[in-house]
LOZA-34008 format. One record per residue (C-alpha): residue number from 1; residue in three letters; chain; x, y, z. Coordinates in steps of 0.05 Angstrom, whole numbers. Layout:
REM residues N
{NUM; "ALA"; "A"; {X; Y; Z}};
...
***
This chain:
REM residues 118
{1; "UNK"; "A"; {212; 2004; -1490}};
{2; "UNK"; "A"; {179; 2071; -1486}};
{3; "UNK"; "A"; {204; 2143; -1515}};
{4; "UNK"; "A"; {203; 2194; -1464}};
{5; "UNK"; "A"; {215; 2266; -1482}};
{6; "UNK"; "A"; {290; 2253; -1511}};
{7; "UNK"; "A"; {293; 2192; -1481}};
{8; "UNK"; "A"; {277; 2120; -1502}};
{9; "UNK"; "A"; {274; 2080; -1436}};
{10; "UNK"; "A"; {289; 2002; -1451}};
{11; "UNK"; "A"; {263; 1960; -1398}};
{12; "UNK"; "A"; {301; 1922; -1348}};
{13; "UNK"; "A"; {296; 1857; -1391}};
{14; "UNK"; "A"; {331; 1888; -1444}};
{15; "UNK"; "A"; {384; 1912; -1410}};
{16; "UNK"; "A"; {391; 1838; -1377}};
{17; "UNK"; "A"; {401; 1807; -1447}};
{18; "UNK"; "A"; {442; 1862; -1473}};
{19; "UNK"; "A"; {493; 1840; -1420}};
{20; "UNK"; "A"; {487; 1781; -1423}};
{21; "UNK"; "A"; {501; 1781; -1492}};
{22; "UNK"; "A"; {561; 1823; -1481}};
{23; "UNK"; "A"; {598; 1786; -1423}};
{24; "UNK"; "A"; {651; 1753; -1430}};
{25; "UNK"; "A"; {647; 1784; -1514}};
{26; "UNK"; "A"; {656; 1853; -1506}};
{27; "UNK"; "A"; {686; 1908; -1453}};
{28; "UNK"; "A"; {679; 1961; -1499}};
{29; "UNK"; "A"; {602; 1955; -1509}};
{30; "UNK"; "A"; {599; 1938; -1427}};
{31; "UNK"; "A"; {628; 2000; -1413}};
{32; "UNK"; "A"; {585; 2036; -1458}};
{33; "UNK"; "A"; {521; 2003; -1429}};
{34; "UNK"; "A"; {548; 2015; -1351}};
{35; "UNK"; "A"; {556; 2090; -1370}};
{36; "UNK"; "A"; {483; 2083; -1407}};
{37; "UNK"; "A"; {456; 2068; -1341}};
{38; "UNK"; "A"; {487; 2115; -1304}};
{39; "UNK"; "A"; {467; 2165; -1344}};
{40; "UNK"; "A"; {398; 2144; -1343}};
{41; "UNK"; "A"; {403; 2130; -1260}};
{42; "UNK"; "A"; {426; 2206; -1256}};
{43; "UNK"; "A"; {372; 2245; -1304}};
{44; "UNK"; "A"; {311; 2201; -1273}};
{45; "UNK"; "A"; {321; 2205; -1194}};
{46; "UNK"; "A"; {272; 2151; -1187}};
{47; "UNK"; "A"; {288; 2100; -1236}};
{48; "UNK"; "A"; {300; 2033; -1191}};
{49; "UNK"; "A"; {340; 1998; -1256}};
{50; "UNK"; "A"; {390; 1947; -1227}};
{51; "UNK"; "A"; {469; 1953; -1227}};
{52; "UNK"; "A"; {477; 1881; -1255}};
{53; "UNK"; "A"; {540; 1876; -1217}};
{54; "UNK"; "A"; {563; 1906; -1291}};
{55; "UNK"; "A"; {628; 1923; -1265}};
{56; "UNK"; "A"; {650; 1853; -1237}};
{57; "UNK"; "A"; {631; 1830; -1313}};
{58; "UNK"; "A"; {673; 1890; -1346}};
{59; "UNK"; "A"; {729; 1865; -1300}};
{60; "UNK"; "A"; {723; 1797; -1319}};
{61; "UNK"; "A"; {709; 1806; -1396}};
{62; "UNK"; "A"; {770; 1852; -1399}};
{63; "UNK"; "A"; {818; 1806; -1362}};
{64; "UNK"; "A"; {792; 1756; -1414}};
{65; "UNK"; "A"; {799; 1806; -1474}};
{66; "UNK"; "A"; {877; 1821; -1453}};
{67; "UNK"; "A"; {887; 1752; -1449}};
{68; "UNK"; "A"; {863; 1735; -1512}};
{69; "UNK"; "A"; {905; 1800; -1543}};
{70; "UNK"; "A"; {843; 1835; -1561}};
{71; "UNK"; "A"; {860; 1893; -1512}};
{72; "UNK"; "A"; {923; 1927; -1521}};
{73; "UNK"; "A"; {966; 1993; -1512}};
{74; "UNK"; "A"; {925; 2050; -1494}};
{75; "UNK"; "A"; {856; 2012; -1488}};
{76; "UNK"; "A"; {893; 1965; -1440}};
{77; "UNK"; "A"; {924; 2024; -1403}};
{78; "UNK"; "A"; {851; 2055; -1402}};
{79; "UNK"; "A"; {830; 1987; -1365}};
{80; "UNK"; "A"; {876; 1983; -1311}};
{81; "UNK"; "A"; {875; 2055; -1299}};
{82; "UNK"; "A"; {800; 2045; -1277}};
{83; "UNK"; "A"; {806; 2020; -1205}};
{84; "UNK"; "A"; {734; 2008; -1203}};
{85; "UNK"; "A"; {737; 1957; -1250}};
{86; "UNK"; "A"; {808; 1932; -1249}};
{87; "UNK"; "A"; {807; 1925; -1172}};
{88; "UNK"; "A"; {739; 1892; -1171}};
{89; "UNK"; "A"; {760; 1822; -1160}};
{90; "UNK"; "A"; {761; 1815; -1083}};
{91; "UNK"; "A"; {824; 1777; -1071}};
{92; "UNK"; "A"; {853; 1846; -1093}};
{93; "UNK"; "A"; {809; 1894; -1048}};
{94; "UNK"; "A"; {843; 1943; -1005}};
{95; "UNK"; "A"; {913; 1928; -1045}};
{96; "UNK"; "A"; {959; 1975; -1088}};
{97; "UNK"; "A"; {975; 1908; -1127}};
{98; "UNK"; "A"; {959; 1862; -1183}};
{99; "UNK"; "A"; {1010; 1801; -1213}};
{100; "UNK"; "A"; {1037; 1829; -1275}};
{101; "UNK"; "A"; {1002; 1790; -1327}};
{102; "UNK"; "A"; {963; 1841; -1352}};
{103; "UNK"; "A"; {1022; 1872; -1384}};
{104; "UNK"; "A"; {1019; 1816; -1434}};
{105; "UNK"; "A"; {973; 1865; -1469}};
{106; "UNK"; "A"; {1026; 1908; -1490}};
{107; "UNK"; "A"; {1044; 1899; -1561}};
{108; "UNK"; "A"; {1109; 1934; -1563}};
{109; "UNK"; "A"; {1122; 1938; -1632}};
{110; "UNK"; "A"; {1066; 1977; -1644}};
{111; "UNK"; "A"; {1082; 2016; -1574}};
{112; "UNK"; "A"; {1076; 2092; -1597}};
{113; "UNK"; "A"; {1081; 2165; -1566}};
{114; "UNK"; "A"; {1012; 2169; -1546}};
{115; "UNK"; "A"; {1015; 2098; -1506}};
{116; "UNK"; "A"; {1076; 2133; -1469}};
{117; "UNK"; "A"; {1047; 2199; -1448}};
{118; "UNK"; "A"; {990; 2159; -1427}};
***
């Protein structure tokens, strides 16, 4: 790790074992890290850091997190509405469609405006 001007750069390592640690755990703190390093990617043109195939592991870890019930309502709807991620699995590329299990997520008694304009 090394500070550089407002920077701290972490080293690929790190960002190896922060995933690692994450997958499978937690989308939210995937998502975060994959919009880290594209942030970082962008401000330092010649930065050579390594994708990680990050989305293929948000997809996966939040398939596993709506199954479990840990991702509901509007963080579910933020999910699926991310074909980047949601579409990544490659038995679904160039389709429109996914099997509706996903909507198992919804909790509908707690269903409220804000899930419905979204």
């Amino acid at each position: 790790m090394k500070k550089n001007k407002s920077f701290i750069i972490f080293n690929e390592d790190f960002w190896k074992n922060y995933i690692h640690y994450n997958d499978m755990k937690n989308v939210r703190n995937l998502v975060l890290i994959d919009e880290a390093i594209k942030l970082y990617k962008k401000v330092d043109k010649s930065s050579n850091l390594k994708n990680f195939e990050l989305e293929k592991k948000i997809h996966e870890t939040g398939l596993d997190a709506i199954k479990k019930g840990e991702l509901k309502n509007e963080a579910l709807l933020d999910f699926i509405e991310n074909e980047d991620i949601y579409f990544k699995d490659r038995k679904y590329e160039n389709k429109k469609d996914r099997t509706l299990e996903v909507l198992n997520g919804i909790d509908l008694e707690t269903v409220d405006d804000k899930f419905y304009e979204k």
